[in-house]
C-alpha positions in Angstrom: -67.8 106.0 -154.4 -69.2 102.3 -153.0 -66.0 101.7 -151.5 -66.3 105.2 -149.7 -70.1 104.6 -148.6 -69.5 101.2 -147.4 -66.4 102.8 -145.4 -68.7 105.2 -144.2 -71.4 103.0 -143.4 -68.6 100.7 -141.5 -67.6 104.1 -139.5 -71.3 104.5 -138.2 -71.7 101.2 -137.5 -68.5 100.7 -135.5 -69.9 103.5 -133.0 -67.8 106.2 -134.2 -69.2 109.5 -132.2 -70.2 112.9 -133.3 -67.6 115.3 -133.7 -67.6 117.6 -130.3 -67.7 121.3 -131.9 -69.9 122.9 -133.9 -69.5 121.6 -137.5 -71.5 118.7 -138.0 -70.4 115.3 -140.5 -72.2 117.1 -143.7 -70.3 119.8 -143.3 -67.0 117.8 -142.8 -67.1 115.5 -145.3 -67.8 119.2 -147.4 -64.1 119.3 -146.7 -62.7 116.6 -147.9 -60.5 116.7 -151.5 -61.1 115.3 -154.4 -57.8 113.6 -153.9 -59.0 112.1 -150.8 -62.1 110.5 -152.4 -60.1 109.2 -155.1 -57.7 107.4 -152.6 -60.2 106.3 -150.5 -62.2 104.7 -153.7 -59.0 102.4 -154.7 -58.7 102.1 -151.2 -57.9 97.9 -150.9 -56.8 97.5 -147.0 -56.7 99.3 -143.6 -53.2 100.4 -144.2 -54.6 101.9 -147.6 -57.1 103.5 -145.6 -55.1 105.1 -143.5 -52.4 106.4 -145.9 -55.6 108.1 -147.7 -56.7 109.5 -144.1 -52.7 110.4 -143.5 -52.7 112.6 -146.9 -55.4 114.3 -146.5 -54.9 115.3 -142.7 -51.9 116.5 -144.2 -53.5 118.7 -146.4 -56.3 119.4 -143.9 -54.1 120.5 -141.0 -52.4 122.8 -143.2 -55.7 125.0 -143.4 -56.1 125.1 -140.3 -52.4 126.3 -138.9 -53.2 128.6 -141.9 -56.7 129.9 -139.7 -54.8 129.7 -136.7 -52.5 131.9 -137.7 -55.1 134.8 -139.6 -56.7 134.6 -136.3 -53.9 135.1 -134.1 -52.4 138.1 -135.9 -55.7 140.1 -135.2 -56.2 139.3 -131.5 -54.9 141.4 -128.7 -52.4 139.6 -126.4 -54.6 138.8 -123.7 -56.8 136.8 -126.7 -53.9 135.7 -127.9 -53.0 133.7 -124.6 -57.0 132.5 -124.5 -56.8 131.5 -127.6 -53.8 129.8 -127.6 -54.7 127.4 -124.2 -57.8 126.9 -126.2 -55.9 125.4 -129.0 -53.4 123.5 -127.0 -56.4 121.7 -124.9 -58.4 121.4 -128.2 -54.9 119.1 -129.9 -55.1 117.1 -126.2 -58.4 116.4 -126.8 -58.4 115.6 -130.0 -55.0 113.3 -129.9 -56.4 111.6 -126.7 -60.1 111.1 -127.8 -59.3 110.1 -131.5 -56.8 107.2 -129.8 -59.5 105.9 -127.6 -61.6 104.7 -130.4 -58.8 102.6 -131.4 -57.7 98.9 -129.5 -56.7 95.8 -131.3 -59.5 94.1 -129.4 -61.6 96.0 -131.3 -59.9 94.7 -135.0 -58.3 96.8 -137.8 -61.4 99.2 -138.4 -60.1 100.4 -135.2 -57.3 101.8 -136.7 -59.7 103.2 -139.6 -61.6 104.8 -137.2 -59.2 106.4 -135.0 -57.6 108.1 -137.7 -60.7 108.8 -139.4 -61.5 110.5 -136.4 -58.3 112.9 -136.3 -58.7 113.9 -139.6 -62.6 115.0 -138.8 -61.5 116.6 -135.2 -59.0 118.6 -137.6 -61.4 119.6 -139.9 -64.1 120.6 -137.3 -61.4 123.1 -135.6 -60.6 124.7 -138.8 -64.5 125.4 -139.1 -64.9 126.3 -135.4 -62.0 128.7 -136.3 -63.5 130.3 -138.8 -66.3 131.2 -136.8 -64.0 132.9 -134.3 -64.3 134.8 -132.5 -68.1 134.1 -131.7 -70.3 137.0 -132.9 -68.1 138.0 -135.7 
């Protein structure tokens, strides 16, 4: 876990910004496997790091097609469609936001952070999603 806290700590301190949606980091990091943890801990380099961050996104992502999908089977068409755009501008977002906090000026916790930051963008949708549609 000292491996994990100092990665987090390096992740604040780098500048990394709040997640724009709803959840906040508590309930993020909530999220994460104990798979994840475990890689993260043995962790030894940044491409270590980011195969960790690559598996779990993996496993993250598939919760959230998985909420996607629940949720689009009980909309109406013209939700459907708004829900859909949502989604497509939400990956833009995501993709184009997480890769600006990456540039080799910046070194290899760049790289850390970037993906870092896709796999918490990821994990923030799923949440958003499951409190979708607003009200419910």
């Amino acid at each position: 876990m000292r491996r994990l806290a100092s990665l987090a700590v390096l992740i604040v301190l780098a500048g990394v910004p709040a997640p724009v949606h709803a959840a906040d980091k508590d309930q993020i990091e909530k999220r994460y496997s104990v798979i994840y943890a475990a890689c993260m801990e043995k962790a030894a380099s940044t491409a270590d790091y980011v195969d960790c961050i690559g598996a779990e996104l993996t496993f993250q992502d598939k919760y959230l097609n998985r909420r996607y999908q629940d949720l689009m089977a009980e909309l109406t068409p013209a939700q459907k469609d708004k829900l859909r755009k949502a989604q497509r501008d939400w990956m833009a977002f995501r993709d184009s936001w997480c890769a600006a906090q990456q540039d080799s000026d910046w070194g290899s916790l760049s790289t850390i952070v970037a993906n870092q930051c896709v796999l918490d963008q990821t994990i923030g949708r799923t949440i958003d999603l499951e409190n979708y549609p607003p009200g419910t």
